[in-house]
C-alpha positions as CSV (number, residue, x, y, z in Angstrom):
1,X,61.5,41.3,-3.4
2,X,58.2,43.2,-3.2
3,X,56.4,42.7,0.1
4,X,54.7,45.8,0.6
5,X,53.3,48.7,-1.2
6,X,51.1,51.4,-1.4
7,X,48.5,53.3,-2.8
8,X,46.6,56.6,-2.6
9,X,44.8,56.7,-6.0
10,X,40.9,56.5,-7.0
11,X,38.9,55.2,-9.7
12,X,39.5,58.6,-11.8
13,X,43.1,58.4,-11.5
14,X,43.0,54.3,-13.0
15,X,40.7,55.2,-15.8
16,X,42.8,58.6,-16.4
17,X,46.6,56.3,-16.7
18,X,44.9,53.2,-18.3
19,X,43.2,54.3,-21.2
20,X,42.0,51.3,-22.4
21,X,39.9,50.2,-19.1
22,X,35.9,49.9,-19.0
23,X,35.6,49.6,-15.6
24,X,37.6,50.3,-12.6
25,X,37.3,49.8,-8.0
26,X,37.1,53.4,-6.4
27,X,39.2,52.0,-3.6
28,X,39.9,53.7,-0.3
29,X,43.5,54.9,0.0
30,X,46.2,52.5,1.8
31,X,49.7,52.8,2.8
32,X,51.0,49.4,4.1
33,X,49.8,47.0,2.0
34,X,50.7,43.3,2.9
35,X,50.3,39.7,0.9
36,X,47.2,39.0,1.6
37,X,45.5,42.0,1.6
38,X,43.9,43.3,-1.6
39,X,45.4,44.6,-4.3
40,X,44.3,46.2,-7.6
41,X,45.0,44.2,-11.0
42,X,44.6,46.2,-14.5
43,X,43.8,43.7,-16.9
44,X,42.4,44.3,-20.6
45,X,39.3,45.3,-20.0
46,X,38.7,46.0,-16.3
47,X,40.8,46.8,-12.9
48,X,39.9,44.5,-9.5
49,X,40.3,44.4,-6.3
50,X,41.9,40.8,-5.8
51,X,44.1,38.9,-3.1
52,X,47.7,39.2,-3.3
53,X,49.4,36.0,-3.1
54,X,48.8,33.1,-5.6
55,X,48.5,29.0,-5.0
56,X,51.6,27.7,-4.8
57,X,53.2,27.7,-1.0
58,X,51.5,28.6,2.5
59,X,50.1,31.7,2.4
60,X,50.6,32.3,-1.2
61,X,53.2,33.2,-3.5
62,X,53.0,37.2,-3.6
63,X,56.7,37.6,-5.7
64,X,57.3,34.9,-8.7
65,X,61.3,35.3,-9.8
66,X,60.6,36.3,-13.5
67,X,63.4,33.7,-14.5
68,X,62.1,31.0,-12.7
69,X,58.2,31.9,-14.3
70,X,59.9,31.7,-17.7
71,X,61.7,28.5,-16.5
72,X,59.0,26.5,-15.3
73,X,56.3,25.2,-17.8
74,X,53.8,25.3,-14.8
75,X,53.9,29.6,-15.1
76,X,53.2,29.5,-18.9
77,X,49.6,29.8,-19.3
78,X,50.0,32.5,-16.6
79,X,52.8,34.3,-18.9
80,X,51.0,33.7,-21.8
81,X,47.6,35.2,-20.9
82,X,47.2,36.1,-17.7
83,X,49.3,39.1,-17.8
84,X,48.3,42.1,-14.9
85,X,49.7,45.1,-14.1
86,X,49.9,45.9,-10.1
87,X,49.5,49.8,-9.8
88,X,51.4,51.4,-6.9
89,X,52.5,54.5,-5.6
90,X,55.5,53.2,-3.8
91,X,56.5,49.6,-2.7
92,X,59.1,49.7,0.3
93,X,62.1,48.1,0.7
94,X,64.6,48.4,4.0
95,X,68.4,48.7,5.1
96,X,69.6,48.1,8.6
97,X,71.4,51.1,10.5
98,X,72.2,50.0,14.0
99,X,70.5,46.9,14.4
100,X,67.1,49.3,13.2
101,X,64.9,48.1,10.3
102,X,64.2,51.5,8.4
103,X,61.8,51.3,5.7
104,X,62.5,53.1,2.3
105,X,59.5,54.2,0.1
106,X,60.0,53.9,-3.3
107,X,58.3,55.7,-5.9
108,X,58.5,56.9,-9.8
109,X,60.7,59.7,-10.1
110,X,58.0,61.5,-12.6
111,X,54.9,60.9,-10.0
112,X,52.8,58.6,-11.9
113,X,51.8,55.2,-10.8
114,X,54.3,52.6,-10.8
115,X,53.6,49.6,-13.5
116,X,54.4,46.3,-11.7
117,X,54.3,43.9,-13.9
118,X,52.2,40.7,-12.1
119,X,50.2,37.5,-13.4
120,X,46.1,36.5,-12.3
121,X,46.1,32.7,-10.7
122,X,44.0,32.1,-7.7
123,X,44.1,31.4,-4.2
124,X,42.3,28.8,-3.0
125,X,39.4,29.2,-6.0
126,X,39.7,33.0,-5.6
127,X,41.0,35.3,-8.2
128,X,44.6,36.6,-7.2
129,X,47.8,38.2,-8.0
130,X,51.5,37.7,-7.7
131,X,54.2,40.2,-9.0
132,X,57.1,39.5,-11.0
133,X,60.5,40.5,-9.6
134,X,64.1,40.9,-11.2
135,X,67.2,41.6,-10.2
136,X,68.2,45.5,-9.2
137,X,68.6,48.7,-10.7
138,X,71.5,50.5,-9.4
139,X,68.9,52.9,-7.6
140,X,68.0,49.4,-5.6
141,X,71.3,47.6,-5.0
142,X,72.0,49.6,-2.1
143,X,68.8,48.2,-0.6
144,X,67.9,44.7,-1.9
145,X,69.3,41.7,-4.3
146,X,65.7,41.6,-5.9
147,X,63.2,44.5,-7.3
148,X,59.5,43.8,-8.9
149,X,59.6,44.6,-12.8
150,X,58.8,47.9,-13.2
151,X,57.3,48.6,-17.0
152,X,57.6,52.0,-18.3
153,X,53.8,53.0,-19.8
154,X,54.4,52.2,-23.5
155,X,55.9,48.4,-21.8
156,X,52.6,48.2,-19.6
157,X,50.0,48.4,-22.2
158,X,51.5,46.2,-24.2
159,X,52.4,43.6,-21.3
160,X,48.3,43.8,-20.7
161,X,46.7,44.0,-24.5
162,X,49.2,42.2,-26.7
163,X,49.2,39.1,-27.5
164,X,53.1,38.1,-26.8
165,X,55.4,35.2,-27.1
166,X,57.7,33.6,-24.5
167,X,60.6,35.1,-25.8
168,X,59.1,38.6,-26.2
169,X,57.5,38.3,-22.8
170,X,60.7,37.6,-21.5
171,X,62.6,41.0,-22.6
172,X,60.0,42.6,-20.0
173,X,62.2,41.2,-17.5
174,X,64.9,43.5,-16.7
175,X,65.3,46.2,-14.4
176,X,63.8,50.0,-14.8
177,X,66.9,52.4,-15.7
178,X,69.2,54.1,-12.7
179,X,67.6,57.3,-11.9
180,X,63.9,56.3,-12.9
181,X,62.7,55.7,-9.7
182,X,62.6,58.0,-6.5
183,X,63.9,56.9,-2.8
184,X,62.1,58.7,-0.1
185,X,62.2,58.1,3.6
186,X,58.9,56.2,5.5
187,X,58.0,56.2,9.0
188,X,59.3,53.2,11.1
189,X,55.4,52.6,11.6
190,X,55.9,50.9,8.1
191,X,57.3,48.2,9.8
192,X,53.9,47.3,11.5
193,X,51.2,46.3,8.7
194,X,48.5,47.5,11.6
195,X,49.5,50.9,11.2
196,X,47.7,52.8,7.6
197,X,47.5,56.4,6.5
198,X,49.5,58.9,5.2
199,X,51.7,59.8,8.0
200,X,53.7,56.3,7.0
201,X,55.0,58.9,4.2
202,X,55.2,62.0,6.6
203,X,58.7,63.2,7.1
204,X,58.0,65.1,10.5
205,X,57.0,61.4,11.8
206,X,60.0,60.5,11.4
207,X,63.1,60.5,13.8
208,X,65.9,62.9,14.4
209,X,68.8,62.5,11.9
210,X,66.6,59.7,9.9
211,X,66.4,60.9,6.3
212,X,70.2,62.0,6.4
213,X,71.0,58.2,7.6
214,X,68.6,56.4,5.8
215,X,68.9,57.3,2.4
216,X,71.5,55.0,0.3
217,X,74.1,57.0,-1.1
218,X,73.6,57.9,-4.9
């Protein structure tokens, strides 16, 4: 599952990690982004601002199980050349201490931008995006049955400017290695897409005793 994520980078910063981009938005940074809201999809040429969540169920479909894309004929033109890559920051996921939703931020260990892999449809006639997800790391387990596919940089140029078949498309799908991604605490003000800004990601927002009980163990 990915049903929220961030990001706090600028045009510079796109054009800096994807060399191979013309063009790229100078969005404003966000820190709770939903389905539905914008997001940024690197393709081969260019980076857009498009909706997140494709045709295919109320609201739109904003994760697509990679099996079941490789699966159904109906994602194949999608796999087969409408590759994107979602960049991110963090995406959060959530555990339950107490009866308490407590959001976990999720980021690369390294710093850089997190390659989700995703696929272009469209929303009612509008260009959009939906991410692909897999099953879990051991970094995730603790957290969540599902992750989105997280490509390495080598794996995300090539998901976006090869030309790739099924089968090769389908060795994408696997989950990033234990220990390449980095759990940090978020505010409970995660769990309320209203609230924006960095303070999501401030540890002094956050409760007494919450980083020690939040994080999974390692």
């Amino acid at each position: 599952m990915c049903g929220r994520i961030s990001f706090s980078f600028n045009r510079a910063d796109l054009l800096a990690t994807y060399a191979w981009l013309r063009d790229a938005p100078d969005d404003e940074a966000r820190y709770n982004i939903a389905p539905t809201d914008p997001v940024v999809a690197v393709g081969p040429q260019s980076a857009d601002l498009v909706r997140w969540g494709i045709n295919g169920r109320k609201g739109g479909l904003f994760n697509i199980r990679s099996e079941t894309a490789i699966a159904r004929p109906y994602y194949h033109r999608l796999l087969l050349g409408q590759r994107i890559l979602v960049p991110a920051n963090h995406f959060y996921e959530w555990r339950t201490i107490s009866g308490r939703r407590l959001p976990v931020a999720i980021a690369r260990a390294d710093g850089k931008l997190l390659n989700l892999a995703g696929l272009l449809g469209t929303w009612e006639g509008t260009r959009a995006a939906t991410i692909l997800t897999t099953v879990p790391n051991g970094d995730i387990v603790p957290l969540h049955n599902r992750m989105p596919v997280v490509l390495d940089d080598d794996d995300a140029a090539t998901w976006v400017l090869e030309d790739l078949s099924l089968e090769q498309i389908a060795d994408f799908f696997k989950p990033c290695p234990d220990g390449w991604l980095r759990l940090l605490p978020a505010s409970p003000l995660v769990n309320d897409v209203r609230n924006q800004g960095p303070e999501l990601l401030d540890p002094q927002a956050l409760p007494p005793n919450f980083q020690l009980d939040l994080m999974p163990p390692r």
